[in-house]
N, C-alpha and C positions, 0 to 999 in steps of 0.2 A: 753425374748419376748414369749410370750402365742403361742402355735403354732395355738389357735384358730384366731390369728390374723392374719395368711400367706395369706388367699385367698383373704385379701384387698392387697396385694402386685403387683399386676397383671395390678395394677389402677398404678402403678410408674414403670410398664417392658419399654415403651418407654424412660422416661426418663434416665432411666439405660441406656438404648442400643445407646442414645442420647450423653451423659456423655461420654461413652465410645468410640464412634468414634471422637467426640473431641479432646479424649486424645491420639489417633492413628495418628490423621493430625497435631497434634502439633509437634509431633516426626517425622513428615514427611518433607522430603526436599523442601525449597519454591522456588525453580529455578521458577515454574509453578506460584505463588503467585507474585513474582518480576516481571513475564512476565506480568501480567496482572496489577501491579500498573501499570508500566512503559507503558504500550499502555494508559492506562486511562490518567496516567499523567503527559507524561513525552514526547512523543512519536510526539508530536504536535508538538513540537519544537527540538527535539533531534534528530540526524538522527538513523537511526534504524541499521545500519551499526555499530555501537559505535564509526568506524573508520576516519569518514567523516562530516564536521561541515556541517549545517544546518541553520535556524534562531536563534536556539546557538550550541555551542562547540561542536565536539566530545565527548563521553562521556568514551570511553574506556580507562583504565588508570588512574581513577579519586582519587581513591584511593593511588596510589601512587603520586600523586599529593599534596593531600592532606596530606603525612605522616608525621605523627605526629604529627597531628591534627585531628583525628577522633571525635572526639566530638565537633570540630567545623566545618567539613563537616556537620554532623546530623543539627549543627544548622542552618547552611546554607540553607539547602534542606527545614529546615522548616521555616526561612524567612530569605534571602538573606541578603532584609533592614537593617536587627540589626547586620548582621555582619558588612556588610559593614560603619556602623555609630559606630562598637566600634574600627574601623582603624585598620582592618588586613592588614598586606601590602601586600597578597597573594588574599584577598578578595578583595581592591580596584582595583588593578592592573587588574583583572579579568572582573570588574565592567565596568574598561575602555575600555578595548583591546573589549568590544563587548559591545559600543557604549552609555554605560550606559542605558542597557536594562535594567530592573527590570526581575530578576526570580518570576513565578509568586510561592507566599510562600502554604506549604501545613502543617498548623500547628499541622493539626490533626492524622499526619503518626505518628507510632508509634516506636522505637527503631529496632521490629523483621521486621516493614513493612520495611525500610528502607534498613537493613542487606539485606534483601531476594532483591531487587529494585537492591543494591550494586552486591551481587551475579550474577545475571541474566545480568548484563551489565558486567560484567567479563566473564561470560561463553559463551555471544554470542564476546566479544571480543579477545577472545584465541582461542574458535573453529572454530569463524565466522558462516556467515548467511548459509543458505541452502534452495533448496526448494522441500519441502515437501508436498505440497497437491493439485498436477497435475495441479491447474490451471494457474501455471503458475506465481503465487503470492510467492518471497520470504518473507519466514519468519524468520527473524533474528533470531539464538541461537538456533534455534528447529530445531536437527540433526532426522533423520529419525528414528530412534532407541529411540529417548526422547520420543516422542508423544505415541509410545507404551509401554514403560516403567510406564510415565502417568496414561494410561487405564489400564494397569495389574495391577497398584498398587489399584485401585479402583475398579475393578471387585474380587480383594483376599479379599479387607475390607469388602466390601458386600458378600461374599461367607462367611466370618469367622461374621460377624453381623447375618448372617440369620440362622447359624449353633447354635450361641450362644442364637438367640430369639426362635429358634423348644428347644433348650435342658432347656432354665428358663422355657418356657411352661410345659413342660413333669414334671418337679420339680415341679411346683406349681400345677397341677393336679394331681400328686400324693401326694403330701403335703397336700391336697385338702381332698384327700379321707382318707388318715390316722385322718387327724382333727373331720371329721365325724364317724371313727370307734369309735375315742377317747370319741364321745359324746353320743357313742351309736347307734346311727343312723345308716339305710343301706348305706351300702356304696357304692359310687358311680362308675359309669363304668369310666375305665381310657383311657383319650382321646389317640388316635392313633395318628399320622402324619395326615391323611386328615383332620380328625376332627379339627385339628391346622392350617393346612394351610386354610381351606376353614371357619374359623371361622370370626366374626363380623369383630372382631378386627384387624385380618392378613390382610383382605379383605379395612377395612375400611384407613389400612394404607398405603395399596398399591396404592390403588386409591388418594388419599393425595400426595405419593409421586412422582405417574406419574403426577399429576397435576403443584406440586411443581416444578420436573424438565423438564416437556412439556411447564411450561410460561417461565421460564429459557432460555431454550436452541432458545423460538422463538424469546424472548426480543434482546438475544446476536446478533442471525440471523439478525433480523432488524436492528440492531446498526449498525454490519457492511456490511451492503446492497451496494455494489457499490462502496466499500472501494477494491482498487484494485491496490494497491501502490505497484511498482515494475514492472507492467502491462506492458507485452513487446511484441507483436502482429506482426506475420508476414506479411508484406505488400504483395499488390501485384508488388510493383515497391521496389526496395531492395534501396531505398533512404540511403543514408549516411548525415546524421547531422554534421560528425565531417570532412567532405568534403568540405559541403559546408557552412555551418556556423562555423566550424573551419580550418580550412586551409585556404578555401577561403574569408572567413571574408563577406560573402553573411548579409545584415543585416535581425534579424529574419522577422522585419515589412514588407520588400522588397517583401516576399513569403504571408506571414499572415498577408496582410497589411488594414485589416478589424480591428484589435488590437485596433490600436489610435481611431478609427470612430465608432465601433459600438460595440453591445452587445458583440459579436463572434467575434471572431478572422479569422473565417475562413480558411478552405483547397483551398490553390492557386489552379486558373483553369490552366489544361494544356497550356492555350496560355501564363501564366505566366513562366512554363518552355521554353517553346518555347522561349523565347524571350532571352534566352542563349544560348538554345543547335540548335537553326537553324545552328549556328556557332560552335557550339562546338558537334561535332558529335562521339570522338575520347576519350577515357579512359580507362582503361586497357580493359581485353577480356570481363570480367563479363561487367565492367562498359557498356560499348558499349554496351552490348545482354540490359542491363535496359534501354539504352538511345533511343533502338530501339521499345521498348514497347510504350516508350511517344509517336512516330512516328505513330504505329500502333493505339494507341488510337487515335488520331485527324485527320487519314487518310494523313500523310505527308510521299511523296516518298523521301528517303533519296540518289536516286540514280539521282536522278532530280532536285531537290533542289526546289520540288513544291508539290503543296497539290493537291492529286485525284479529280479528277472529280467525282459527284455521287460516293464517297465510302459509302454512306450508302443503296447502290444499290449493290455494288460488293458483292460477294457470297466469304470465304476462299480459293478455289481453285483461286479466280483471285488475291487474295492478297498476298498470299504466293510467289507465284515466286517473286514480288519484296522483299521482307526482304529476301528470301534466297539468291537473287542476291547480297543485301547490306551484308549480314552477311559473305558470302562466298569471295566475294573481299576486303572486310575489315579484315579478318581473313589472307588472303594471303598477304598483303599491310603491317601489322603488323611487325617492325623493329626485335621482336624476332625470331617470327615467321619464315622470312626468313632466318636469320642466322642458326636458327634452323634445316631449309629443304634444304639447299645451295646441299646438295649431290642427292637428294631424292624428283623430280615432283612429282612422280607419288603418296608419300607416303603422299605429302602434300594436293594435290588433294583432296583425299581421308579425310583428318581429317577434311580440312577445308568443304568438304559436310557434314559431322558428326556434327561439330561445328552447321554451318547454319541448319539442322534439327532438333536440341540440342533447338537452339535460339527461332527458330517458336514454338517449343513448349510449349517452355516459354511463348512466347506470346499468345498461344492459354488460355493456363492454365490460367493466370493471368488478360486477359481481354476479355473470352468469356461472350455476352450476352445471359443469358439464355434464354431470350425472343426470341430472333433471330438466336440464334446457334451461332454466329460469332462476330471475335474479333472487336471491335467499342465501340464509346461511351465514358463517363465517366471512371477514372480511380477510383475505389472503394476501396478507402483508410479505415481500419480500425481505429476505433474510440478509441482512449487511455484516453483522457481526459472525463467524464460523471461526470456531479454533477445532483442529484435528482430535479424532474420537480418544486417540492416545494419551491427550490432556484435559487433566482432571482442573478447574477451574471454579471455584465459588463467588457467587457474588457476595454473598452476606459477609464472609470473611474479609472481605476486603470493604464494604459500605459500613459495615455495624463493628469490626471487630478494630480494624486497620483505621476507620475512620478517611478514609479515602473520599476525594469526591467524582464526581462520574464522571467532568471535564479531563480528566488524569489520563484515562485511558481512550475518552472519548472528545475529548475536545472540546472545544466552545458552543455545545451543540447548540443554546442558546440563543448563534449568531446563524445556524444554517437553516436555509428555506426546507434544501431538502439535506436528510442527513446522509453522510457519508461516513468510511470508515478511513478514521481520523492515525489511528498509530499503526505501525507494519503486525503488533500482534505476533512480533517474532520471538521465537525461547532467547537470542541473544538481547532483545529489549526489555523480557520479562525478568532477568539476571540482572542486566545493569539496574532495574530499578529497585528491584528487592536488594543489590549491594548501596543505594547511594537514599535510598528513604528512611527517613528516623521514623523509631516507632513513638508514639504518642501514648507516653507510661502514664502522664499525670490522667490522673482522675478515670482511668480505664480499667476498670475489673477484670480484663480477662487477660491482664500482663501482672497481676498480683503473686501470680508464683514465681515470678524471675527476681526473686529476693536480691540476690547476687547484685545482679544491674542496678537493682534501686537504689543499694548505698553507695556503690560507686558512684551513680547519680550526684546523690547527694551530700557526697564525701569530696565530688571533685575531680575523683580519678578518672571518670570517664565524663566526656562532653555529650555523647551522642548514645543511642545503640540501633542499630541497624537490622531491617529485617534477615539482612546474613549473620547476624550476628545471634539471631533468636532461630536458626534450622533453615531460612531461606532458599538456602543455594542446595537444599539436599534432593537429589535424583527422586527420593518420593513424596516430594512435597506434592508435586503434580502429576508424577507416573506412577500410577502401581494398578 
């Protein structure tokens, strides 16, 4: 090569520097890569736990599942269908035991997207989830020390890229100026560091790749806007789910009985507790200080077994002596309690004032109005469930219509102390399921005009029919 021809080299330095971080992230571990198929595609219906089934399987372990078949998991993953119609008996069994769902097929994952997919459901399956990013949001697999790991590997590539594009520069500008002595010419001054960094080209790429990674990083932002799966909010009333939807077997409608009838499900009004705990005044120590808060919201004396006059007149000072008289004889009435203090008035006196000041304060905490300084009012339940103002969403349709039950989208709530938001609530989770749930024709009046479907039904010709198959998947089913 003519060394007259090096200063057109300069027109191929990105490409170079291009080529070469390529070759840097190929060598790079895809834990980070599988994390991100698998929310894209996998995540909608897998639970994120890898531990715990979902609208399909657990996924943890799947590899050994599959042993000694690896190349017919790959094919799997990329369409279920042809495994299943060439008679695996580990693929039909599968096929059954979850209802003859269809996976939905992803033909276009590649052998390494797959491995890294494989990977990253192993790694959150052996180390388990953690959470990592204060708000509160478990992120399955991503230990506190990965995410930094992550960043250091990408801020050293960029430190050793920008080391390598200052050092080709300096080379081609001196190359530059030998090619000119060679021709006779005066030769040229040799660029310095500022000269390089503050040149067209440094300049022109930087601005290129803030842009690159500023739509990036706002595209991702927006994706997951309100994505807040895992979502577990301290209440102001320490409600237990698995008390009184499990233990008790309270049905969920009974509280949120807005479900079957309307858009919303709706937050029960206090008179809907009330209509238990008038009676039921008595649960462990905690339990009682919470049952004494309902009281305090709706203005009910728990020591009278009646509701205040004008308490939205009474000032704290007139409200408090009654909850510390309730807290403090209910404290002392307490079956442990007194075994407890059988040697010792004076010591019991004394905790259970501690107690009942403990309790009001609770109460203050939990249901002052700031408008008004004092406890009253509504009880201001934090909001766990939010889909964007853009999606239109019914509950009835899906409780009363669909026959759906509320675990589907909300999980075992049955088994949670406190609840949390159980699925991602994403539009790709709300597709996969409306493609993979059968409607429930028999004995449902409000599917008696799909005539069509019925004889199919009952002719044979069809097995299933699917809410995609009744307008599901249409843009206005939820947008308009």
């Amino acid at each position: 090569m003519n060394i007259t021809t090096i200063p057109k080299m300069k027109h191929f330095l990105p490409l170079v520097l291009l080529f070469f971080c390529g070759s840097l992230l190929a060598q790079a571990p895809n834990l980070a890569e599988g994390k991100a198929l698998f929310r894209n595609n996998c995540a909608s219906c897998h639970n994120k736990s890898m531990k715990d089934d979902m609208t399909g399987p657990a996924l943890g372990g799947v590899e050994e599942r599959w042993e000694g078949k690896e190349a017919l998991l790959y094919d799997w993953i990329r369409n279920s269908t042809a495994v299943i119609e060439s008679g695996d008996e580990y693929a039909v069994s599968l096929f059954n035991t979850w209802n003859k769902s269809k996976m939905t097929a992803f033909p276009n994952l590649t052998d390494e997207q797959i491995a890294s997919v494989l990977g990253y459901i192993d790694d959150v399956y052996v180390n388990g989830p953690a959470v990592v990013n204060g708000g509160g949001d478990p992120i399955p697999g991503e230990k506190g020390d990965e995410a930094g790991l992550s960043t250091s590997f990408f801020v050293v590539l960029f430190l050793i890229l920008a080391i390598l594009a200052v050092a080709l520069a300096r080379i081609i500008s001196n190359l530059n100026r030998m090619a000119e002595m060679k021709e006779g010419g005066k030769p040229g001054q040799v660029a310095t560091l500022k000269d390089i960094l503050t040149s067209r080209g440094v300049i022109g790429f930087l601005v290129f790749a803030l842009v690159i990674i500023g739509g990036f990083t706002t595209v991702n932002n927006a994706i997951n806007l309100g994505r807040q799966q895992g979502y577990a909010p301290d209440q102001p009333i320490k409600f237990s789910h698995a008390l009184h939807a499990g233990q008790q077997q309270i049905d969920c409608q009974y509280c949120h009985d807005g479900a079957r009838r309307s858009k919303h499900s709706v937050i029960p009004a206090t008179n809907t507790c009330m209509n238990c705990h008038k009676a039921i005044k008595k649960g462990s120590l905690d339990g009682t200080a919470e049952i004494s808060k309902i009281y305090a919201s709706i203005g009910y004396d728990p020591n009278t077994d009646t509701y205040m006059e004008n308490y939205e007149e009474m000032t704290n000072e007139e409200i408090k002596p009654i909850f510390i008289k309730y807290a403090t004889e209910t404290f002392k009435k307490d079956n442990a309690t007194v075994a407890k203090y059988a040697d010792s008035e004076s010591k019991l006196t004394r905790d259970a004032d501690e107690e009942a000041e403990k309790q009001w304060k609770g109460i203050v905490a939990s249901l002052t109005n700031p408008s008004k300084e004092k406890v009253s009012g509504a009880i201001e339940w934090e909001r766990i469930h939010n889909l964007p103002d853009h999606v239109y969403f019914n509950h009835a349709q899906h409780v009363s219509v669909g026959k759906l039950q509320c675990q589907t989208c909300h999980g075992p709530v049955e088994k949670m102390e406190v609840v949390q938001q159980y699925a991602p609530l994403s539009m790709g989770w709300c597709i996969n399921c409306h493609r993979q749930t059968e409607v429930q024709f028999a004995s449902n009046e409000y599917y008696e005009q799909y005539e069509t479907y019925h004889k199919e039904l009952k002719s044979g010709k069809r097995e299933t029919v699917t809410v995609e198959d009744i307008g599901g998947l249409e843009c206005q089913k939820c947008h308009y």
